[in-house]
C-alpha positions in Angstrom: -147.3 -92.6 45.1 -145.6 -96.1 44.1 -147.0 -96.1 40.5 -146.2 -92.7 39.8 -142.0 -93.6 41.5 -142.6 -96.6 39.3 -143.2 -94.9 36.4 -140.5 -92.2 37.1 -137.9 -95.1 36.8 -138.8 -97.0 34.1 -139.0 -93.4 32.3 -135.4 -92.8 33.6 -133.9 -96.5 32.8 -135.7 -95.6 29.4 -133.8 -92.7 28.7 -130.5 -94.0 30.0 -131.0 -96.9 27.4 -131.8 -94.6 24.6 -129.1 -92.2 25.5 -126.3 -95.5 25.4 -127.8 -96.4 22.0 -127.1 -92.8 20.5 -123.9 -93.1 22.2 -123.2 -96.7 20.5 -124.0 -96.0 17.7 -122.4 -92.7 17.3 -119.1 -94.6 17.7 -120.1 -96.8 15.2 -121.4 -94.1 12.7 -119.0 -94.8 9.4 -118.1 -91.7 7.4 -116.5 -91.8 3.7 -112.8 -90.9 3.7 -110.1 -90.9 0.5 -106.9 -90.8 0.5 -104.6 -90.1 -2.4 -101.0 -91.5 -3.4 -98.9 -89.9 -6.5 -95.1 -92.1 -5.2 -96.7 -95.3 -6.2 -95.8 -97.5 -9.0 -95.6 -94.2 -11.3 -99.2 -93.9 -11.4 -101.8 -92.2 -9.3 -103.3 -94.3 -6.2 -106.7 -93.6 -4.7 -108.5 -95.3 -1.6 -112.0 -94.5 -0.6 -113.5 -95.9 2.3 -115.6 -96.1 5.5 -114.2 -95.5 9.0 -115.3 -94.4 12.4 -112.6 -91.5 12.2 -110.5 -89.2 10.5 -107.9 -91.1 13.1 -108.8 -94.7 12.6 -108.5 -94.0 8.5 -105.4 -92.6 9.1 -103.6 -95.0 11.0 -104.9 -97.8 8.3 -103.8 -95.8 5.5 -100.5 -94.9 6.8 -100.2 -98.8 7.0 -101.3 -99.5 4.2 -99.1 -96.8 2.0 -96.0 -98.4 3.5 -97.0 -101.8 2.6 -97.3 -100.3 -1.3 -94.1 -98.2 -1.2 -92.3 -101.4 0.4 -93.0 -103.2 -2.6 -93.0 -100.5 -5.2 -89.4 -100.3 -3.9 -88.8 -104.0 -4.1 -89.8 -104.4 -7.3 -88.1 -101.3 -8.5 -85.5 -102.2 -11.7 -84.4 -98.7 -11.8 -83.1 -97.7 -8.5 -81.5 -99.1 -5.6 -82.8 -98.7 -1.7 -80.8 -98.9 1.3 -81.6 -101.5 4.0 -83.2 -104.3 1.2 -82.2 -106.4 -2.0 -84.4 -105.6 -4.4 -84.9 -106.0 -8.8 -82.0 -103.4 -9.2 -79.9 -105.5 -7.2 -80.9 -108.7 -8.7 -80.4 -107.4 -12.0 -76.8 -106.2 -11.1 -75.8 -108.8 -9.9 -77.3 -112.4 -10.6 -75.4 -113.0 -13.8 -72.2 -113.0 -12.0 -73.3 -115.0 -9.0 -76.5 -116.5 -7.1 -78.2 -113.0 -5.3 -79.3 -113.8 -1.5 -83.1 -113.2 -1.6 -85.0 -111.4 1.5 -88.6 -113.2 2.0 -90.6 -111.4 0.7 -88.4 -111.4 -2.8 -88.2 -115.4 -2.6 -91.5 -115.5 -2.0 -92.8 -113.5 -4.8 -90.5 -115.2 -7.0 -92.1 -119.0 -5.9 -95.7 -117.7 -6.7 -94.3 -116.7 -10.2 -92.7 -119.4 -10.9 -95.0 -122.3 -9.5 -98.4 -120.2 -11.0 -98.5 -117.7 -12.3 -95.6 -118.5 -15.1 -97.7 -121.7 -16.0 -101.0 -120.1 -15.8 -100.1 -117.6 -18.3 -98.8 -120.2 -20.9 -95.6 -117.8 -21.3 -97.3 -115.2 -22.3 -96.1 -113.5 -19.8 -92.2 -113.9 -19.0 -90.6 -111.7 -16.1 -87.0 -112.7 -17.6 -88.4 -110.7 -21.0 -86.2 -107.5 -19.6 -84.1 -107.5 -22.5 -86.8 -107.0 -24.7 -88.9 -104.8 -22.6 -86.0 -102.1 -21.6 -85.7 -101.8 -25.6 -89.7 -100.8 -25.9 -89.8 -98.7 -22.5 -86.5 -96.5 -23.6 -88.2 -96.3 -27.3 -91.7 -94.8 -25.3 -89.6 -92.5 -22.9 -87.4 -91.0 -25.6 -87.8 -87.5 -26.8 -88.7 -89.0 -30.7 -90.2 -92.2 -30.2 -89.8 -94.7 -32.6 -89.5 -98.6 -32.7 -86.3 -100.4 -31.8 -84.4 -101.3 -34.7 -85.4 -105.0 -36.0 -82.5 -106.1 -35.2 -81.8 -105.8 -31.7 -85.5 -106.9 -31.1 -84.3 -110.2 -32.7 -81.5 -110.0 -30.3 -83.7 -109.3 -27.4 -85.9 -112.3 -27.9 -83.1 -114.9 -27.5 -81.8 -113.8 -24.1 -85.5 -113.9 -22.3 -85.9 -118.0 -22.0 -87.7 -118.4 -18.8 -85.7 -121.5 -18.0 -82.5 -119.3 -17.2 -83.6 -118.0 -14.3 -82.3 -120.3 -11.4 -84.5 -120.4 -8.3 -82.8 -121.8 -5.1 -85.7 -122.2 -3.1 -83.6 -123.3 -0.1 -80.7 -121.5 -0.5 -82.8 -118.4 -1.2 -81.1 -117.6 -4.2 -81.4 -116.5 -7.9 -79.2 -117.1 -10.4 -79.3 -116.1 -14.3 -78.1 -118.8 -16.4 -78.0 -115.6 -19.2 -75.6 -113.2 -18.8 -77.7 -111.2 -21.3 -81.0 -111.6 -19.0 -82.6 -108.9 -16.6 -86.0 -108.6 -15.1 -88.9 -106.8 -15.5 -91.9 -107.6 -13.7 -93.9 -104.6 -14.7 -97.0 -107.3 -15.8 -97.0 -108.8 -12.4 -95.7 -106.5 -9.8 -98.5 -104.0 -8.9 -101.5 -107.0 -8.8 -99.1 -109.0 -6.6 -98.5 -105.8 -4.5 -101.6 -104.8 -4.2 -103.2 -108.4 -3.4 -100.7 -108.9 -0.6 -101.4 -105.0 1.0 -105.1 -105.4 0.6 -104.2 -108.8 2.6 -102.4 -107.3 5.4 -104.8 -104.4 5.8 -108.0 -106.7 6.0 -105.7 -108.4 9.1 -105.3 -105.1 10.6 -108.8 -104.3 10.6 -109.5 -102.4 6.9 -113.0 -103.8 6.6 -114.9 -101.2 4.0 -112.4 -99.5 1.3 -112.0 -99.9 -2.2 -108.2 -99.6 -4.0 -107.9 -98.0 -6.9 -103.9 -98.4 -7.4 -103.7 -97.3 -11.5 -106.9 -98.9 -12.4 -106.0 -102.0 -10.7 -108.9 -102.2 -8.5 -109.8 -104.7 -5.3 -112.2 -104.3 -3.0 -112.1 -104.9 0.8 -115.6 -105.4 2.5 -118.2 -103.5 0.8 -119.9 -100.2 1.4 -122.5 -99.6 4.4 -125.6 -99.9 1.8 -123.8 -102.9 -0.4 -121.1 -103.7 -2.4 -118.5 -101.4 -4.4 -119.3 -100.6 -7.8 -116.9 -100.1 -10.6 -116.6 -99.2 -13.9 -114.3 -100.6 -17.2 -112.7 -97.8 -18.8 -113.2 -96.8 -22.3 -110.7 -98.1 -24.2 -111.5 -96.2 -27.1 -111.2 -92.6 -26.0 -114.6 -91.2 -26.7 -117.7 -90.9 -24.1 -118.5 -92.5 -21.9 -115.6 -93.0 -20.0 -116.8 -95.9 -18.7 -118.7 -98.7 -21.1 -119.3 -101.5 -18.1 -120.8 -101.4 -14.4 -120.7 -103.8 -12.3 -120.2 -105.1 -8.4 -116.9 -105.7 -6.7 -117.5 -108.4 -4.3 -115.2 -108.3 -1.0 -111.6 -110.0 -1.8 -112.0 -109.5 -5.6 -109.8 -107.6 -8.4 -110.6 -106.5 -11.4 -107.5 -105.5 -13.5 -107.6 -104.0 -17.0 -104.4 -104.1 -19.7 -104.8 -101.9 -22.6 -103.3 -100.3 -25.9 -104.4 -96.9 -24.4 -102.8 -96.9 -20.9 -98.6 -96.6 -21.9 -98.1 -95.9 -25.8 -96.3 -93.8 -28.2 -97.2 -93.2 -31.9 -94.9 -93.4 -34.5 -95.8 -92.7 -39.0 -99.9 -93.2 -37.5 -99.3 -96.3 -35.8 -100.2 -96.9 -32.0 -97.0 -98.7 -30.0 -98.3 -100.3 -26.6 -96.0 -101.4 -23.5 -97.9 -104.9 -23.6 -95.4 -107.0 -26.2 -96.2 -110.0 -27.8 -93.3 -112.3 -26.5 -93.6 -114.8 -29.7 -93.0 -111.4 -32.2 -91.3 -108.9 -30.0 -93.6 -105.7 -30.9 -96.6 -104.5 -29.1 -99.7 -107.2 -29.4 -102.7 -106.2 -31.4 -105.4 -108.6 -30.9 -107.8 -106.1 -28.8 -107.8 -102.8 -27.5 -108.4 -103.7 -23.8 -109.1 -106.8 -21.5 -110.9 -106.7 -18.6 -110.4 -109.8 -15.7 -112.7 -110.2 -12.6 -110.6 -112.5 -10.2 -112.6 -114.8 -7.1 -110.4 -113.7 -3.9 -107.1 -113.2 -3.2 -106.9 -113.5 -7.1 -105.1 -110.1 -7.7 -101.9 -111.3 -8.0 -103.1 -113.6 -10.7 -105.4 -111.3 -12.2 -102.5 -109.0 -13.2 -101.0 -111.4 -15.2 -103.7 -113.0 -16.9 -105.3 -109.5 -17.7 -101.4 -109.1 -19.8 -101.6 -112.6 -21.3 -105.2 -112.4 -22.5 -104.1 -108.9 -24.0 -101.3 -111.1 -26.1 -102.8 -113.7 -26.4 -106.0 -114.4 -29.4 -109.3 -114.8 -27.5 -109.6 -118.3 -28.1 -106.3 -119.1 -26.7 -106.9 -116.5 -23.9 -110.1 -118.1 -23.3 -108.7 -121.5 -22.6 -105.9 -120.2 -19.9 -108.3 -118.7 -17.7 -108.8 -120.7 -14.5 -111.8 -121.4 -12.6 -113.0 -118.6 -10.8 -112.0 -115.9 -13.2 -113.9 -114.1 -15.9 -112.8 -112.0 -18.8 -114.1 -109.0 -21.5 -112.4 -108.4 -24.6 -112.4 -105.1 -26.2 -112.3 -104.5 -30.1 -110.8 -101.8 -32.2 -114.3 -102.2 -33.9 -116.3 -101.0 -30.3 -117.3 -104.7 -30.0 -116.7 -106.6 -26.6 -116.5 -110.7 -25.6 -117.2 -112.0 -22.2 -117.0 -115.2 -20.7 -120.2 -116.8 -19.5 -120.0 -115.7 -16.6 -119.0 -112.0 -16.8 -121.4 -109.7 -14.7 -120.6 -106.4 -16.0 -123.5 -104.2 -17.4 -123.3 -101.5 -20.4 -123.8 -98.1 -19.1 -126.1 -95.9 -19.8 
């Protein structure tokens, strides 16, 4: 009788085993959720990823939208928000007097002006407002056209970077320029995004990829690998996408193109992305693609605008370790760095 009692209890500490297995790792099955923003940035937002639960991808996206609205708001050089200083206020008020900065303002501000300003070679200007308001209002009117050649003239001598005054310990900002204003549209959604995708990843986000306007970074990677992406099309005609290739956990890749914000005016195509050294829209390339390493989104943003502005060989020489680039042609042709992984597709 022993045997057989022996044999009934390893049978039954056998099945309690495999029954706390199926229950393990039913609580660690991962299913794919998305969720979908439209109050972002005025462009559409979409995050896929993998949780345990409809609950747990809730609560991390309900973070993780705030973040983004908090600094789609803060950035915002159109409206004001209770309960924060943000661009508005700046704007309104930094000509007359120094504008107390919250921290996460003055921050954003010391990571433009101590890198990414440099890293750009001025290429990229947030104190180019003057200029840029003249370009967005000719794209949003009901007759586009280009601004008037003079007032682009005008434009361009009241956006010198050095005029904006940073009081790092005071937490101020000051415009030397009573003519300056800010516009941070190059800058702003990369730097938002890298700094949400930041805070998620502390709060436990460990498989998602955001899609935030075609600025995409990746958070962990999928259960069978890596996220895969695509470069759009520049060009308008199939495929939609002309590159593959693998997101690796903590990296961007950010596209600036002629074919994202434009109006067209006598059969000409007018861009939001301005050459600061002419005043019109830049027409080196159609499109410029930037992998960043990571934590690179912020600076990813704004090299994606300066390459777009820039000639290739100039572009080429600003890009920091790290970071790799493809230039698109009016022609179809592309340009990568040595080190660019993305494949054509099929």
């Amino acid at each position: 009788m022993m045997p057989k009692l022996r044999r009934l209890g390893l049978a039954l500490v056998a099945a309690m085993a495999l029954t706390l297995v199926l229950l393990v790792a039913q609580r660690h099955r991962r299913t794919l959720y998305t969720s979908t923003w439209f109050d972002l940035f005025d462009t559409v937002a979409v995050v896929k990823g993998y949780a345990t639960s409809q609950e747990e991808w809730d609560r991390q996206m309900d973070a993780l939208h705030a973040d983004l609205l908090y600094y789609h708001q803060l950035f915002d050089i159109y409206h004001p928000y209770d309960g924060m200083v943000n661009l508005y206020d700046v704007n309104a008020q930094a000509s007359a007097s120094p504008v107390a900065l919250g921290d996460d303002l003055l921050a954003f501000f010391q990571w433009y002006i101590t890198g990414a300003r440099q890293e750009t070679g001025g290429a990229v200007n947030i104190a180019a407002g003057a200029l840029l308001s003249l370009w967005h209002d000719a794209r949003e009117s009901a007759s586009p056209a280009p601004p008037a050649a003079a007032l682009i003239r005008q434009a361009l001598t009241h956006i010198a970077p050095e005029d904006l005054l940073l009081d790092t310990d005071g937490g101020t900002l000051h415009f030397a320029d009573p003519e300056m204003t800010l516009d941070v549209g190059a800058v702003a959604k990369g730097y938002a995004v890298e700094m949400a995708a930041e805070a998620a990843e502390k709060r436990g986000l460990d498989s998602a990829l955001l899609n935030i306007g075609g600025n995409l970074r990746a958070i962990g990677e999928k259960p069978d690998g890596p996220w895969t992406v695509g470069v759009e099309n520049p060009w308008g005609s199939d495929p939609t996408y002309i590159q593959a290739l693998e997101l690796p956990d903590g990296c961007s890749l950010i596209v600036s193109g002629d074919y994202q914000r434009y109006f067209e005016y006598e059969g000409m195509r007018y861009s939001h992305l301005i050459d600061l050294t002419t005043g019109y829209p830049a027409r080196y390339c159609s499109s410029v693609a930037v992998l960043t390493p990571r934590q690179g989104g912020g600076d990813g943003d704004a090299l994606s605008t300066a390459l777009f502005c820039l000639p290739e060989a100039e572009g080429r020489a600003l890009l920091p370790e790290g970071y790799e680039a493809l230039w698109m042609y009016p022609d179809g042709s592309t340009s990568a760095t040595d080190g660019w992984p993305g494949q054509p597709v099929q």
